[in-house]
C-alpha positions in Angstrom: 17.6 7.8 -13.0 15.1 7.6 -10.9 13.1 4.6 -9.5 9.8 3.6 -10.7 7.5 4.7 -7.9 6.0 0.9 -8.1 8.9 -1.3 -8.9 7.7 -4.6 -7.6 4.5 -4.2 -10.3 7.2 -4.2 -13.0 8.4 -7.7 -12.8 10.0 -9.3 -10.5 13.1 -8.0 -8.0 15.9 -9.4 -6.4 17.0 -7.2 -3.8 21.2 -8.1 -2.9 24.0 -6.7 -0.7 26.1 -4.5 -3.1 28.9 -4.5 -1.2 29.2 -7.7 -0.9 31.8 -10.0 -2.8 29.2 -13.1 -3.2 26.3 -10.9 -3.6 27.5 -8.9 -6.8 29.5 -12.3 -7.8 26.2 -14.2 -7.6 24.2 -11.4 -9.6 26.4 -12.5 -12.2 26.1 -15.9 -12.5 22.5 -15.3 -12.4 23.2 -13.1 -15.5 25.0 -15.5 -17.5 22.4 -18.0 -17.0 19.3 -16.7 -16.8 16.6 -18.0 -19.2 14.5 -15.7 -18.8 15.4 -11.6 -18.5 12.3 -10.7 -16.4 14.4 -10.8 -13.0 15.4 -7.0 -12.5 18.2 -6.0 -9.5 18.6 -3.3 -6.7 21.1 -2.9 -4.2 19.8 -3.0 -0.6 22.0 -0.2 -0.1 20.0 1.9 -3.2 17.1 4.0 -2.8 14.5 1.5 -4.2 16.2 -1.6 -1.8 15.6 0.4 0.9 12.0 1.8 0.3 10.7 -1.7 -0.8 12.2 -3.1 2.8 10.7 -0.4 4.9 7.6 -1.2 2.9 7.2 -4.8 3.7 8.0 -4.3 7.2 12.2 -4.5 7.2 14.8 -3.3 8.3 16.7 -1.5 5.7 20.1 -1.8 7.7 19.8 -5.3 7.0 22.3 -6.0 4.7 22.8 -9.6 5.3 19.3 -10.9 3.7 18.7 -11.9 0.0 15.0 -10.8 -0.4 12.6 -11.7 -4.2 10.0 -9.3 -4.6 7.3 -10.9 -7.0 4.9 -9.9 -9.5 2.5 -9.5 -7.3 5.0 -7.8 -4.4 5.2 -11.1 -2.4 8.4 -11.2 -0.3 10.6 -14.2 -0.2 14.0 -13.8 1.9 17.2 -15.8 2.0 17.1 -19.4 1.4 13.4 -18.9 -0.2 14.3 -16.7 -2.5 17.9 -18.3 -4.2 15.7 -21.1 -4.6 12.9 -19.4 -6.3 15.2 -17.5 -8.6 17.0 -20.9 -9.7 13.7 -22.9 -10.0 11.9 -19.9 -12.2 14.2 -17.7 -13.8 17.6 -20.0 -14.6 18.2 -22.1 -17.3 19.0 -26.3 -17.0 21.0 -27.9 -14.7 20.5 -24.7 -12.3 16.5 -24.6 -12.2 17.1 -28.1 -10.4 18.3 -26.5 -7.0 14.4 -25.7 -6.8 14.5 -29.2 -5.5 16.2 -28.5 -2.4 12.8 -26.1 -1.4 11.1 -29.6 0.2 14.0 -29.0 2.8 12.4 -27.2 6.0 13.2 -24.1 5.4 14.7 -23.4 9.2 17.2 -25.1 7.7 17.5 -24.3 4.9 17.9 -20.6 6.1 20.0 -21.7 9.2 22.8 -22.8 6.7 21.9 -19.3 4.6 22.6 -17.2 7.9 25.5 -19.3 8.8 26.8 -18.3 5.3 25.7 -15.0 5.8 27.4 -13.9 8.7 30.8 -15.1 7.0 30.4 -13.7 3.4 32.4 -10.9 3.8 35.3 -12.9 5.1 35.5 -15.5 3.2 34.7 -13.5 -0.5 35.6 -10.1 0.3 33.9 -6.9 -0.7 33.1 -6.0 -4.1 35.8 -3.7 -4.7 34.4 -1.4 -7.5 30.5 -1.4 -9.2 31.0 -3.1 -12.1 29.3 -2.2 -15.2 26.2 -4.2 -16.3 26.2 -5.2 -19.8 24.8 -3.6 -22.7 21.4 -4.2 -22.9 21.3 -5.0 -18.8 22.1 -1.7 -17.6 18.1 -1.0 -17.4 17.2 -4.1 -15.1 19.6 -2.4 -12.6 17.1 -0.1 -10.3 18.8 2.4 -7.7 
């Protein structure tokens, strides 16, 4: 399958480590409860993670950074972007960690790199791709 040549124009994108054991775990629980299914997902590692990071200016070896591309192709990274996809696309009591956006975000995203840099030690690495659900398997973008 290939990627649409304009993903970011599609909805928006959360763009995630997919080797990571807190990454794919947390693409999960955003599944589960989501109440909206708008929110589409590529792997940094994938084609269409890596073409939308050189776009905006990234570096696509970055594997450590939890980027939202919008609607409109606005960028949000780590701390910014957990809390916009729990404020606008999670159902109750989850949309409430929204709240925690009035915290300055240096450190906000201080405590997301600390996390960050340990992620793979303390979770692991997701051991195999796991297979979306039916009727999810077209939100996942390579």
């Amino acid at each position: 399958m290939e990627p649409p040549s304009s993903p970011e124009s599609n909805g928006p994108l959360l763009l995630f480590d997919g080797e990571c054991g807190l990454c794919t775990s947390s693409v999960r629980f955003i599944l589960k409860r989501e109440r909206t299914e708008k929110l589409r997902f590529a792997s940094l590692q994938g084609e269409t993670g890596r073409r939308l990071l050189l776009k905006s200016g990234r570096d696509p070896d970055e594997l450590s950074t939890l980027v939202l591309v919008d609607e409109e192709g606005q960028v949000a990274l780590r701390s910014t972007a957990a809390l916009r996809v729990a404020a606008e696309h999670m159902r109750f009591p989850w949309r409430l960690a929204g709240v925690f956006r009035i915290v300055p975000r240096f450190l906000r995203d201080g405590v997301y790199r600390m996390v960050a840099k340990r992620r793979i030690r303390w979770f692991g690495t997701a051991d195999a791709c796991e297979l979306p659900a039916p009727g999810q398997a077209e939100r996942f973008l390579l």
